[in-house]
DRENPA-3360 file (N, C-alpha, C; in nm, 2 decimals, always signed):
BEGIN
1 = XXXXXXXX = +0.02/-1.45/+0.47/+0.01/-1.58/+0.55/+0.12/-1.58/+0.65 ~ +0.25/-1.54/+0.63/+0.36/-1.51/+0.66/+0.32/-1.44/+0.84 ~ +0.25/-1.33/+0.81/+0.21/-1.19/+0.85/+0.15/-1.27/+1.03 ~ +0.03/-1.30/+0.93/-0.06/-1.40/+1.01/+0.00/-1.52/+1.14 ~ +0.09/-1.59/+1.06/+0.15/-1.68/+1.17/+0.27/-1.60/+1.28 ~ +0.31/-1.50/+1.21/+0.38/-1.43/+1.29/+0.30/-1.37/+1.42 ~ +0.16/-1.35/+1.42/+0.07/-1.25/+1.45/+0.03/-1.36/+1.60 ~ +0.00/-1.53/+1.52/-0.04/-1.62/+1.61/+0.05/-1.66/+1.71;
9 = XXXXXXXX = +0.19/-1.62/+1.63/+0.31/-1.72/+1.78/+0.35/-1.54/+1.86 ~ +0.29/-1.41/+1.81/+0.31/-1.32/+1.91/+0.19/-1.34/+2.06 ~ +0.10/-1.38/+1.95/-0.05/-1.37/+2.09/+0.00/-1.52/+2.22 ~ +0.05/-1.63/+2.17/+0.11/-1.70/+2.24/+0.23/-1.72/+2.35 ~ +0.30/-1.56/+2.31/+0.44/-1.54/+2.36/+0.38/-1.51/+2.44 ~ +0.30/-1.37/+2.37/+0.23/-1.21/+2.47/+0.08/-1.22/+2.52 ~ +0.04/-1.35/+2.58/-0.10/-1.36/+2.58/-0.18/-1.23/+2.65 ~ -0.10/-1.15/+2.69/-0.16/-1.01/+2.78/-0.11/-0.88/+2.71;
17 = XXXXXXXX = -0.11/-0.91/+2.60/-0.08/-0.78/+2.51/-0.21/-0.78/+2.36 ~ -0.20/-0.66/+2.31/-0.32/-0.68/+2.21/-0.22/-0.64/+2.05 ~ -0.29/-0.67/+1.94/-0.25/-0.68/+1.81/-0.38/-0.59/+1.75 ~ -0.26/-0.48/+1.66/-0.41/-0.44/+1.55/-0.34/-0.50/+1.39 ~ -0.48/-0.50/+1.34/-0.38/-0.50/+1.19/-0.54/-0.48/+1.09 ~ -0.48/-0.38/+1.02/-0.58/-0.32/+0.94/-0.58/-0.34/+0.81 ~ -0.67/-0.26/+0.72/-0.64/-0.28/+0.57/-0.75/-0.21/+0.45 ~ -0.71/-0.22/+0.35/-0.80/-0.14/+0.30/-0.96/-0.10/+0.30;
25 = XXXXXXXX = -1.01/-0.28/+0.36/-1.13/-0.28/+0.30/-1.15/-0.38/+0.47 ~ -1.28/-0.36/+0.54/-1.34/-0.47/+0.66/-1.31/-0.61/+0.62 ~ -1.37/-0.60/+0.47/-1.35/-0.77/+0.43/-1.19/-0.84/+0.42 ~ -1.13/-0.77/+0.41/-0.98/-0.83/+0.41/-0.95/-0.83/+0.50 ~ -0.96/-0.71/+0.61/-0.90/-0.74/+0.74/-0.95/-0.81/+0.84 ~ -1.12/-0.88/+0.84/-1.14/-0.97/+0.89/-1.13/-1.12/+0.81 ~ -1.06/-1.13/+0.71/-1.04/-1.23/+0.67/-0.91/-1.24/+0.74 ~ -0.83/-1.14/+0.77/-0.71/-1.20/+0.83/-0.71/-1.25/+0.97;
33 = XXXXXXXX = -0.79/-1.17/+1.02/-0.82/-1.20/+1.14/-0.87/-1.36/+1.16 ~ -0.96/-1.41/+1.08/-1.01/-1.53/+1.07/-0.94/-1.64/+1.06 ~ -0.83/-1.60/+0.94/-0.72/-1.69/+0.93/-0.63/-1.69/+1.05 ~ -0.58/-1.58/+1.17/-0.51/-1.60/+1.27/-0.63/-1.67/+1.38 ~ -0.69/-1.66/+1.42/-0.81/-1.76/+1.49/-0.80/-1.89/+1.50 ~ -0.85/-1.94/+1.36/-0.82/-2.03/+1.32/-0.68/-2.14/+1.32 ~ -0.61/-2.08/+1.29/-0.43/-2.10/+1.37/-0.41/-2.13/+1.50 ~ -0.43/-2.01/+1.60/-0.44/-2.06/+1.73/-0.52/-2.12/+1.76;
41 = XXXXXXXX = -0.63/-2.19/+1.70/-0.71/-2.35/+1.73/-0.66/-2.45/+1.71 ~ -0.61/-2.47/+1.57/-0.51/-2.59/+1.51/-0.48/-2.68/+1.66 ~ -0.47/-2.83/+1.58/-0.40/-2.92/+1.71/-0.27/-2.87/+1.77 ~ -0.16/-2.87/+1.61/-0.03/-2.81/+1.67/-0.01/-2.67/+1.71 ~ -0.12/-2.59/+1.71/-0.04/-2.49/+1.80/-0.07/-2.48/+1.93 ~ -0.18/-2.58/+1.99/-0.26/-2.63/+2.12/-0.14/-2.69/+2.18 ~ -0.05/-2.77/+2.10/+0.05/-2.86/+2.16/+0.18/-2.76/+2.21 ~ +0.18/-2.62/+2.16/+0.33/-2.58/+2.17/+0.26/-2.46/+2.28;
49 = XXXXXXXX = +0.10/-2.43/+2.23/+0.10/-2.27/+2.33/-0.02/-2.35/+2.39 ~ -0.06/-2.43/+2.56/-0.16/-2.48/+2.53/-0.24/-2.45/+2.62 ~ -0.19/-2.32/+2.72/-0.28/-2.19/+2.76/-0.34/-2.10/+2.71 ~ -0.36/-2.14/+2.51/-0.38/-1.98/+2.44/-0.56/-2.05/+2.41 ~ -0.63/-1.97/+2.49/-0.79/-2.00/+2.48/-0.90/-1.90/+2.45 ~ -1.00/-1.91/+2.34/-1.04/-1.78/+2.29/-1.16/-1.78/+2.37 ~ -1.18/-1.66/+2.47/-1.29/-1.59/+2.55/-1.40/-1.64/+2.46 ~ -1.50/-1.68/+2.56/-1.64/-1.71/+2.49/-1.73/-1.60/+2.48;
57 = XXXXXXXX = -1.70/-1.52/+2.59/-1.82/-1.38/+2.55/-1.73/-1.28/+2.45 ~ -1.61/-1.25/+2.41/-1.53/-1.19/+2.30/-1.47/-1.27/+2.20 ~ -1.58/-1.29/+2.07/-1.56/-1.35/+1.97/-1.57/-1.28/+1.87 ~ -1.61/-1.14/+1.87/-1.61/-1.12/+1.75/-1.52/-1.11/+1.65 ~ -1.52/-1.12/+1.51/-1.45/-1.13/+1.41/-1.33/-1.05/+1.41 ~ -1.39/-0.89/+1.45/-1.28/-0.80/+1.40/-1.24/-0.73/+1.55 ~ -1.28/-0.79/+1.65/-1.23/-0.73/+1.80/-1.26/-0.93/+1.89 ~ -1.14/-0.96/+1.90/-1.18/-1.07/+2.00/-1.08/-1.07/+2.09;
65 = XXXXXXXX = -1.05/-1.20/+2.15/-0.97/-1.19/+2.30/-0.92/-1.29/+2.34 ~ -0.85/-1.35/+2.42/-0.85/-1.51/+2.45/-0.83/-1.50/+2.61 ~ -0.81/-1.57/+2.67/-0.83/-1.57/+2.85/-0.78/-1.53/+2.97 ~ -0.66/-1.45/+2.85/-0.52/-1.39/+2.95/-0.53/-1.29/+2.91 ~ -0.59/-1.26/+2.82/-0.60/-1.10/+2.76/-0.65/-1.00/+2.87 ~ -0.59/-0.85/+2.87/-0.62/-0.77/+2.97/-0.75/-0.70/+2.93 ~ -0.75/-0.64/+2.75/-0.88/-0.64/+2.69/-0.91/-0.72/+2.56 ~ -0.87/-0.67/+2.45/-0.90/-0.74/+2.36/-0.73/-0.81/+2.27;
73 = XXXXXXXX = -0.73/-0.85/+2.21/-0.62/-0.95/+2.20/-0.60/-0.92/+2.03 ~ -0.71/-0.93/+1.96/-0.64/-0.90/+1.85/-0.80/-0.79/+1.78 ~ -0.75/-0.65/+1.69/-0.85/-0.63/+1.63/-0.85/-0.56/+1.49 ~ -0.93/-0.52/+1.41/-0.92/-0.52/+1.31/-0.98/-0.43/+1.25 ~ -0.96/-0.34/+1.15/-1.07/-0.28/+1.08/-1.02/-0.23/+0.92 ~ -1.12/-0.19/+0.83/-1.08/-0.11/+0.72/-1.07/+0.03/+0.70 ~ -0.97/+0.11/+0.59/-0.92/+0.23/+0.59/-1.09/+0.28/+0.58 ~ -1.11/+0.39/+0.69/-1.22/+0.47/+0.68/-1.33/+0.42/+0.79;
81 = XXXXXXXX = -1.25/+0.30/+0.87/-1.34/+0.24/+0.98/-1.29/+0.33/+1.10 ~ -1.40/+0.27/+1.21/-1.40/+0.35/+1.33/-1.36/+0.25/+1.42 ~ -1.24/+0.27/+1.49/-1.20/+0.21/+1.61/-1.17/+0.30/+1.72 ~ -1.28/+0.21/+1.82/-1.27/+0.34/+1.92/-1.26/+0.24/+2.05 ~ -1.20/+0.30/+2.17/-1.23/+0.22/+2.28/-1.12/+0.16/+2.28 ~ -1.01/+0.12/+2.21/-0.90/-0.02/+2.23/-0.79/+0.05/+2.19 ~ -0.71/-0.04/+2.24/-0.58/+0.01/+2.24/-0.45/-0.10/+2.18 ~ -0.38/-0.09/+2.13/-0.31/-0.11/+2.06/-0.14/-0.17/+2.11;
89 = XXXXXXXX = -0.12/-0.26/+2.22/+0.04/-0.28/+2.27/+0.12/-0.34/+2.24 ~ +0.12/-0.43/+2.14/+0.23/-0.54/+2.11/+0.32/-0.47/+1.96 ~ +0.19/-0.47/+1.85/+0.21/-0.43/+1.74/+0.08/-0.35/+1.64 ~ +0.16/-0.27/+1.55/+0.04/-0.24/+1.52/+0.03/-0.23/+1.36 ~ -0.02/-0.33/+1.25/-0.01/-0.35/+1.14/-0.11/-0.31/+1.04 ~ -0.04/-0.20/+0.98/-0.12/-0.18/+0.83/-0.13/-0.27/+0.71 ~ -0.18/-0.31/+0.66/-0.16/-0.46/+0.52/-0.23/-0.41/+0.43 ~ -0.17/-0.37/+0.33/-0.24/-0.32/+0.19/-0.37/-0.21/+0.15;
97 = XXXXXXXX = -0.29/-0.08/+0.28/-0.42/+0.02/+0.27/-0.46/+0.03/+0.20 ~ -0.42/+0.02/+0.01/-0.47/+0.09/-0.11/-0.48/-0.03/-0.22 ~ -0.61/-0.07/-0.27/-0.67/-0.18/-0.33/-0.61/-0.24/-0.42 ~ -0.60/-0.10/-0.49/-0.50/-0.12/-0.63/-0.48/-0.05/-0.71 ~ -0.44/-0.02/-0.87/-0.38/+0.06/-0.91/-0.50/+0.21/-0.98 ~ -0.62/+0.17/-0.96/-0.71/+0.26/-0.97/-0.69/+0.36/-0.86 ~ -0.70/+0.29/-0.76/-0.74/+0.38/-0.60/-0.54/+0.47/-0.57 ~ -0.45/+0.41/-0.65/-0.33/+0.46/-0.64/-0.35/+0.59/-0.74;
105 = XXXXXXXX = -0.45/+0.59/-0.84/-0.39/+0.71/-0.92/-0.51/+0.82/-0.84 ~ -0.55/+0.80/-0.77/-0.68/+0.91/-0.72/-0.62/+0.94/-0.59 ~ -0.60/+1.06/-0.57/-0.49/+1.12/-0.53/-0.66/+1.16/-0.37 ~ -0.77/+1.17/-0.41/-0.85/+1.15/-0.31/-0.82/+1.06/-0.24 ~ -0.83/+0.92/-0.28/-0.80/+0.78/-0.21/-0.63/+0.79/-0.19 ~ -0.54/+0.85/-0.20/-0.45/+0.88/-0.12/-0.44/+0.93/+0.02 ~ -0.49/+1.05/-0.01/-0.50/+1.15/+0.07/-0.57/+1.13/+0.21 ~ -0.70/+1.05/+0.14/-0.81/+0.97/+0.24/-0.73/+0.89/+0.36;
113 = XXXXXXXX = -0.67/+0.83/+0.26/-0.60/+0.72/+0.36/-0.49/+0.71/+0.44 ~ -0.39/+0.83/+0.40/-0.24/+0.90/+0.48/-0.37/+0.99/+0.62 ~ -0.48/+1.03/+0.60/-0.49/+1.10/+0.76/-0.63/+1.02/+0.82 ~ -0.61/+0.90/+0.73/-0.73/+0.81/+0.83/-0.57/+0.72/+0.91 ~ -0.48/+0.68/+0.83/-0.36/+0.61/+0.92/-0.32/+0.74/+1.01 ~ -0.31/+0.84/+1.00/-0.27/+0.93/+1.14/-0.34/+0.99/+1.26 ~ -0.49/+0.98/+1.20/-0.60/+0.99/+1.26/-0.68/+0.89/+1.34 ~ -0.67/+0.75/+1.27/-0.70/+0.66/+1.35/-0.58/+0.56/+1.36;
121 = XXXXXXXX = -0.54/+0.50/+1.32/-0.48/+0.38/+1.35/-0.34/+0.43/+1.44 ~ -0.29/+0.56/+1.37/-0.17/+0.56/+1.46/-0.20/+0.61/+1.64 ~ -0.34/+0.66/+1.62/-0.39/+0.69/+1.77/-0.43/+0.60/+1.89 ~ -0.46/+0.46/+1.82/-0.50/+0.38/+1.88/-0.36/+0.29/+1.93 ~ -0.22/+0.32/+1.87/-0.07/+0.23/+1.95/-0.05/+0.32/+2.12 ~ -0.03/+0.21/+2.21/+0.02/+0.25/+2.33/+0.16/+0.32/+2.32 ~ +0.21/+0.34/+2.46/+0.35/+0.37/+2.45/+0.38/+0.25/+2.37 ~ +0.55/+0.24/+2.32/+0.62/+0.13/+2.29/+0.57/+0.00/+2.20;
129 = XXXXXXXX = +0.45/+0.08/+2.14/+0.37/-0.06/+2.03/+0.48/-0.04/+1.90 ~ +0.51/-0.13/+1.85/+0.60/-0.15/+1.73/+0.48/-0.15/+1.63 ~ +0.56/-0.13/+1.49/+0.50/-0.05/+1.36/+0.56/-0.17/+1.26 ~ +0.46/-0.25/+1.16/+0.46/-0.28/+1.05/+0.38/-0.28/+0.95 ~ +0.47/-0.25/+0.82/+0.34/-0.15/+0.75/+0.41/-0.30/+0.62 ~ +0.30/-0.29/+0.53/+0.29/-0.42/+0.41/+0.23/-0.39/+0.33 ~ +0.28/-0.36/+0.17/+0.21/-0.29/+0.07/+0.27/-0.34/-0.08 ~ +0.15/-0.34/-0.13/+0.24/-0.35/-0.28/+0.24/-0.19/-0.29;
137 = XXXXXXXX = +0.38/-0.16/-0.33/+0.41/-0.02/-0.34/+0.33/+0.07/-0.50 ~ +0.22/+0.09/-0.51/+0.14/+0.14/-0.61/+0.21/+0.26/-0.62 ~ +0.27/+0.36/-0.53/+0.24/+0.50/-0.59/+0.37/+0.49/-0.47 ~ +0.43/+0.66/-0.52/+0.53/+0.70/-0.40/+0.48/+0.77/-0.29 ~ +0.34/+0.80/-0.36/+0.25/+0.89/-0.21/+0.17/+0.82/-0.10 ~ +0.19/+0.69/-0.12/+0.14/+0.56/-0.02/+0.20/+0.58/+0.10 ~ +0.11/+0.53/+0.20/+0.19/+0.56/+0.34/+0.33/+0.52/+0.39 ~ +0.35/+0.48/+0.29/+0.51/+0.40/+0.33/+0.59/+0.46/+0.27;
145 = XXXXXXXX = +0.56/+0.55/+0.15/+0.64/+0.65/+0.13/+0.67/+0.79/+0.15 ~ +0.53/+0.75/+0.21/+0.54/+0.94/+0.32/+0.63/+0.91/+0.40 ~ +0.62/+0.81/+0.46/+0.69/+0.73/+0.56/+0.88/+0.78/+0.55 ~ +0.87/+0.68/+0.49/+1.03/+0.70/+0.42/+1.06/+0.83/+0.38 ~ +1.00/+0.96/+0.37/+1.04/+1.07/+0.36/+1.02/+1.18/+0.45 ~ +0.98/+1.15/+0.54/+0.98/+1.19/+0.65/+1.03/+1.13/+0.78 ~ +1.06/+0.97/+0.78/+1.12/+0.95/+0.86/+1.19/+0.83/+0.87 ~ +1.28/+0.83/+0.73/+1.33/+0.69/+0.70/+1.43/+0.67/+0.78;
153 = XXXXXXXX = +1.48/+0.70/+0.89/+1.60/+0.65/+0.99/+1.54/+0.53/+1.09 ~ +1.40/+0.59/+1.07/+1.31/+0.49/+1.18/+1.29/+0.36/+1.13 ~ +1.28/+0.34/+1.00/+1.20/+0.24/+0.91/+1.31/+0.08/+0.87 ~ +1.30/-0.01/+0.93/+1.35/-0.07/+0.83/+1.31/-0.15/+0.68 ~ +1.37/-0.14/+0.59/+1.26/-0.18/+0.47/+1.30/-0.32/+0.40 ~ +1.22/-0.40/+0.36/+1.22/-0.49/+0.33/+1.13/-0.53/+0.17 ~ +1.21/-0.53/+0.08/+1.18/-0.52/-0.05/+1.18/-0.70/-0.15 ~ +1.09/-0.73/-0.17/+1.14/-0.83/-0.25/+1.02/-0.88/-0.38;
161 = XXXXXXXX = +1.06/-0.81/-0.44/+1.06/-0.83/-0.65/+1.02/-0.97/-0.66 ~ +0.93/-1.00/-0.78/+0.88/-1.13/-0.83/+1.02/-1.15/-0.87 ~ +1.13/-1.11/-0.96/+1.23/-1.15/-1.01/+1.33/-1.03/-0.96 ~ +1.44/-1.13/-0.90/+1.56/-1.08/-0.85/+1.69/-0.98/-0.95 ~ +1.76/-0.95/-0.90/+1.85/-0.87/-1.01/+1.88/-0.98/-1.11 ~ +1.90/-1.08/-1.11/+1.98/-1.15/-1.24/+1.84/-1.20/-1.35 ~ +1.69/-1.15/-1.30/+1.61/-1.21/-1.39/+1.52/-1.35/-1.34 ~ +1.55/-1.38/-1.23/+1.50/-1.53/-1.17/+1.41/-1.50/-1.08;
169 = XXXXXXXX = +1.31/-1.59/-1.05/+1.21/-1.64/-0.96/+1.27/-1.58/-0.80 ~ +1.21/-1.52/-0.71/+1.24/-1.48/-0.59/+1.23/-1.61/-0.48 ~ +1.17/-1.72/-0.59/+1.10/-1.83/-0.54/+1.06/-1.94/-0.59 ~ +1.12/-2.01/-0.66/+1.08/-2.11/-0.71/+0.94/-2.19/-0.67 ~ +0.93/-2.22/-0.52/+0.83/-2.28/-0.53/+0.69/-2.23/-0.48 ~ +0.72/-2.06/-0.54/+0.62/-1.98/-0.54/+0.56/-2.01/-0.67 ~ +0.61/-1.93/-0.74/+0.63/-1.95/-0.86/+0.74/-1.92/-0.96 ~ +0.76/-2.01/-1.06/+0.90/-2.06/-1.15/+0.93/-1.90/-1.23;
177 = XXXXXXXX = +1.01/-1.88/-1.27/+1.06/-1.81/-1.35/+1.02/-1.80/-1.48 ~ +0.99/-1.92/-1.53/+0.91/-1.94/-1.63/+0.76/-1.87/-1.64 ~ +0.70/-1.88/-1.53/+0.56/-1.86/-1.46/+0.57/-1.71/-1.50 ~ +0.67/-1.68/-1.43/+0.61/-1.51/-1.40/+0.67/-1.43/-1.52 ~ +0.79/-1.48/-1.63/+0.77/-1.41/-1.73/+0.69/-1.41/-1.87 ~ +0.62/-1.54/-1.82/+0.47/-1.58/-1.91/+0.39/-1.45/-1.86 ~ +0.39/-1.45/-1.75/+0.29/-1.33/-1.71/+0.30/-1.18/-1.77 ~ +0.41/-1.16/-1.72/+0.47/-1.07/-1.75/+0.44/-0.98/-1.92;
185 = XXXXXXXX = +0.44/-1.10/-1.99/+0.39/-1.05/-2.12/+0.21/-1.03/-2.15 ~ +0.13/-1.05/-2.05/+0.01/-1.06/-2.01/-0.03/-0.92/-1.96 ~ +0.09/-0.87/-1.86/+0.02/-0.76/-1.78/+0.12/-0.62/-1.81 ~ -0.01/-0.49/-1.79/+0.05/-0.40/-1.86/+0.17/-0.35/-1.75 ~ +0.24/-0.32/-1.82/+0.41/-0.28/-1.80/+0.42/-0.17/-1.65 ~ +0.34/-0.09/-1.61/+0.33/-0.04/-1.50/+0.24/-0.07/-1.37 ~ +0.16/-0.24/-1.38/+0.07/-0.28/-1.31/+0.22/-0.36/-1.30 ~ +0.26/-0.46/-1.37/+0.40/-0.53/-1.32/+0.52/-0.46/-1.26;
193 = XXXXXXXX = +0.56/-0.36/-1.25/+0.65/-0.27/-1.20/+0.62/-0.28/-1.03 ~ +0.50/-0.21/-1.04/+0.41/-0.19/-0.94/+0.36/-0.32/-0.83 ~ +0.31/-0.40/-0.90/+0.29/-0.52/-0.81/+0.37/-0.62/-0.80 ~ +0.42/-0.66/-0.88/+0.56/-0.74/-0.88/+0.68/-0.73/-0.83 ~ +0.76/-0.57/-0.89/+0.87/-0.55/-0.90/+0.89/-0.46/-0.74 ~ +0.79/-0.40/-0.69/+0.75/-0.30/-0.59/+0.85/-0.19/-0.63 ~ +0.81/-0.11/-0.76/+0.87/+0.02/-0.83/+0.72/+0.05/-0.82 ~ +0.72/+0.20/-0.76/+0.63/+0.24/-0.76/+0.56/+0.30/-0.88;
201 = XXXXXXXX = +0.42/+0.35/-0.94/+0.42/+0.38/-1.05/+0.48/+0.47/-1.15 ~ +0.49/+0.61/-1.03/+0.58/+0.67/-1.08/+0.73/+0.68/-1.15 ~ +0.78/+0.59/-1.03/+0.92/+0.55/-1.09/+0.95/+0.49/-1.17 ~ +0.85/+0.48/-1.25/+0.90/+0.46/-1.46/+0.84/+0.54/-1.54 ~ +0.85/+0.68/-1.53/+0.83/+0.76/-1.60/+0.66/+0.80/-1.59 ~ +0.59/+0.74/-1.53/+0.45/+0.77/-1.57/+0.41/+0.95/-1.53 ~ +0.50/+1.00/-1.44/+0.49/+1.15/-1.43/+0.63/+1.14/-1.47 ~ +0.65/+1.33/-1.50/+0.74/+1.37/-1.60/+0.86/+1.39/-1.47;
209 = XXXXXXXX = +0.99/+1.33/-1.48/+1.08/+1.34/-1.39/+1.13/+1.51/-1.38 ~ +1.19/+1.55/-1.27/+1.21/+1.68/-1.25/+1.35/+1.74/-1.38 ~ +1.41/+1.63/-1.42/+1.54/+1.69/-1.45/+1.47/+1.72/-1.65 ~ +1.39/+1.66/-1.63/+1.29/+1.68/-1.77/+1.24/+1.81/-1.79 ~ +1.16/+1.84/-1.67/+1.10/+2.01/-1.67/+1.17/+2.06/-1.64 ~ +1.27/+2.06/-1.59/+1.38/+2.15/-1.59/+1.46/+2.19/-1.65 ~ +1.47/+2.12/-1.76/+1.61/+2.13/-1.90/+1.61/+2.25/-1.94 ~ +1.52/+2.34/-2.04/+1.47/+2.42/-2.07/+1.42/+2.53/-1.96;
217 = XXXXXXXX = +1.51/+2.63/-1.98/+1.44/+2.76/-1.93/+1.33/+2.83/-2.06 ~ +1.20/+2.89/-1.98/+1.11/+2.96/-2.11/+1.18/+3.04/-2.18 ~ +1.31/+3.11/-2.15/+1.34/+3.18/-2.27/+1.47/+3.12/-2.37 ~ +1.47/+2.99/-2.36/+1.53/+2.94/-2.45/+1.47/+2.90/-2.55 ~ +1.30/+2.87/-2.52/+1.24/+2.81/-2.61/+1.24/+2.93/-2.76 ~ +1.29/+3.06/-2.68/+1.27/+3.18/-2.86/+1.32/+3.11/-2.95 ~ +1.44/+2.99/-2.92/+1.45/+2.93/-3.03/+1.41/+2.78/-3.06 ~ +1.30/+2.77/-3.15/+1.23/+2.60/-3.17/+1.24/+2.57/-3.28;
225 = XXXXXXXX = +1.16/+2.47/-3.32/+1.17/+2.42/-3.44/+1.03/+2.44/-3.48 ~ +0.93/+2.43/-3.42/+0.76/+2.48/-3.49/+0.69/+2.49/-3.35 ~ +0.58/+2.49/-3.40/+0.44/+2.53/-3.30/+0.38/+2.40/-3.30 ~ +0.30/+2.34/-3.22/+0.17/+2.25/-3.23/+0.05/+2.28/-3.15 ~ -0.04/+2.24/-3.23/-0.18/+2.30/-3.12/-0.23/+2.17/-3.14 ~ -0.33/+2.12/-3.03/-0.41/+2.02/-3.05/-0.50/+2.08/-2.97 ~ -0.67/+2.06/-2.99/-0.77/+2.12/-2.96/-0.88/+1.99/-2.93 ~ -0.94/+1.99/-2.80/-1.01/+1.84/-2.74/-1.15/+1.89/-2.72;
233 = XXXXXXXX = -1.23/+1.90/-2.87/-1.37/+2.00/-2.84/-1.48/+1.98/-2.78 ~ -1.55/+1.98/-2.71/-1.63/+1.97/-2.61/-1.79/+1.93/-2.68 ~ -1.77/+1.85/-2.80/-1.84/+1.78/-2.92/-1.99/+1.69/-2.83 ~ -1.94/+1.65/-2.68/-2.05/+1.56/-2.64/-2.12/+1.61/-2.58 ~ -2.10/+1.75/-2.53/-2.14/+1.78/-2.43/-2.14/+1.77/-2.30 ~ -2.04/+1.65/-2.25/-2.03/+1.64/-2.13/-1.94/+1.69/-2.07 ~ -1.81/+1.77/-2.13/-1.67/+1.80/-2.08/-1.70/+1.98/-2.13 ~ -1.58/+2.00/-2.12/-1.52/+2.15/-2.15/-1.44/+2.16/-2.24;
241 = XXXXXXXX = -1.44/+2.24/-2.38/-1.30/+2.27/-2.49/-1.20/+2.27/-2.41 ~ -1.11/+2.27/-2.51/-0.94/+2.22/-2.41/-0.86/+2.20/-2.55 ~ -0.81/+2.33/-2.56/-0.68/+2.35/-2.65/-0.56/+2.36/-2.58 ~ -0.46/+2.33/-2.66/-0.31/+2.30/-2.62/-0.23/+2.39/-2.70 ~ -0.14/+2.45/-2.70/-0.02/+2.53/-2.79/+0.13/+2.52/-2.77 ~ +0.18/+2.47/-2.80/+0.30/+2.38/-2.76/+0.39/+2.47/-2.86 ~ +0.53/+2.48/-2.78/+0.66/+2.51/-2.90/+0.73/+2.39/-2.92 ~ +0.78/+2.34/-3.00/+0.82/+2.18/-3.07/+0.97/+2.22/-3.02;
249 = XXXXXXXX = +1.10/+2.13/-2.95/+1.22/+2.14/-2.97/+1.26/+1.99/-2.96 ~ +1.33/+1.93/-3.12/+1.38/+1.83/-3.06/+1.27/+1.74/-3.09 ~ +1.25/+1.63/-3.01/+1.13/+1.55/-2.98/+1.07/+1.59/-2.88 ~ +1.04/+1.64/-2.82/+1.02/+1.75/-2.71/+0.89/+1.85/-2.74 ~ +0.79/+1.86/-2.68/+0.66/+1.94/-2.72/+0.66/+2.00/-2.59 ~ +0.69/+2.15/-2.56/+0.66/+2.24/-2.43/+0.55/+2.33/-2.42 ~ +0.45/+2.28/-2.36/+0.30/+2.34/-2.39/+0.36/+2.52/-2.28 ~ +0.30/+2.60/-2.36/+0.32/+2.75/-2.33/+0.19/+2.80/-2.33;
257 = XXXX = +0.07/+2.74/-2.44/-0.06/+2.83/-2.37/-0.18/+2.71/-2.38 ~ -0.30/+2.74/-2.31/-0.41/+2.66/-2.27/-0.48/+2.74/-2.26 ~ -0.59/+2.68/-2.36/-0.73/+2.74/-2.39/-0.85/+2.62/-2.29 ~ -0.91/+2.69/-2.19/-1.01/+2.58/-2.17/-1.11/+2.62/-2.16;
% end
């Protein structure tokens, strides 16, 4: 909403400049669009900007215009959409390329969407169009973390957690502190990290941290404490056998052979 009102008092400043802002899915991103439309109609924003007027032949939802516009003024699409023909000058906004924590662990629907953002959206900014990207941080391989590792000098970042370092509401009159650790005991421990806390999934252990696989060189294991095999047998017919053989050290299981 935030996003949005910022989006309406830019088209007001810059009535001769255009806005993108995209998103996972057509339906979100023309919902946002709808809600910025809508805004610049309101009485009060007629009263503060009251040359900002939407073209009657460019209405549509996800490409429209208003009467000072050079082409189109604001436009819109979802990850995997086609924008072609327009161009991109004021700003140019990604909002929540990745749905949710399903589409974060499918490394397809990653991948999809880091070279549909380099392929289309980042093609369509002019010289000098500014970059804001808006995510709940699912995964470190999201475009905001390619981002940041490849070019975090550029980036500035802005982070803010349902609950702050001491344990409290980021927001009371979002919701109480009371509110969100009711929740909290509701939702599973790496969907809250993730959507709440903006800790990506990763970064609580859900993959095995480097200094983990690395403790152990293979020839230390000559000395363990036992063997374990577990065997996943291909009983339904629909999969493949898949045995495990692991040397035990510690609490520690280091798989050394695979039968598949």
């Amino acid at each position: 909403y935030i996003t949005s009102l910022f989006c309406s008092w830019l088209i007001g400043k810059f009535p001769e400049e255009s806005i993108m802002r995209n998103s996972y899915g057509g339906d979100l991103a023309n919902k946002f669009s709808y809600d910025i439309r809508a805004i610049i109609q309101f009485p009060n924003y007629q009263k503060v900007f009251p040359d900002i007027k939407l073209k009657k032949d460019k209405q549509y939802i996800s490409d429209w215009a208003i009467t000072k516009a050079k082409q189109s003024t604001y436009f819109c699409a979802g990850v995997e959409g086609g924008i072609t023909g327009k161009g991109c000058s004021l700003i140019a906004i990604l909002d929540d390329p990745i749905k949710n924590l399903v589409e974060a662990l499918s490394d397809t629907v990653i991948e999809k969407t880091w070279n549909w953002y380099t392929s289309v959206h980042k093609s369509r900014m002019e010289s000098g169009c500014k970059e804001l990207q808006i995510a709940t941080r699912w995964s470190i391989n999201d475009p905001i973390g390619k981002l940041l590792t490849l070019e975090k000098d550029k980036w500035t970042t802005i982070i803010i957690p349902a609950l702050d370092e001491n344990g409290e509401s980021f927001c009371d009159a979002i919701k109480t502190t009371a509110e969100y650790l009711e929740e909290k005991t509701l939702i599973d421990s790496t969907v809250w990290e993730a959507e709440y806390m903006q800790n990506p999934i990763e970064a609580k252990g859900l993959l095995f941290p480097n200094n983990e696989l690395n403790y152990f060189r293979l020839d230390e294991l000559h000395t363990y404490d036992g063997t374990i095999s577990y065997t996943d047998v291909a009983d339904e017919g629909t999969d493949y056998l898949c045995s495990l053989v692991g040397r035990v050290k510690g609490e520690k299981c280091f798989i050394t052979d695979v039968v598949f």
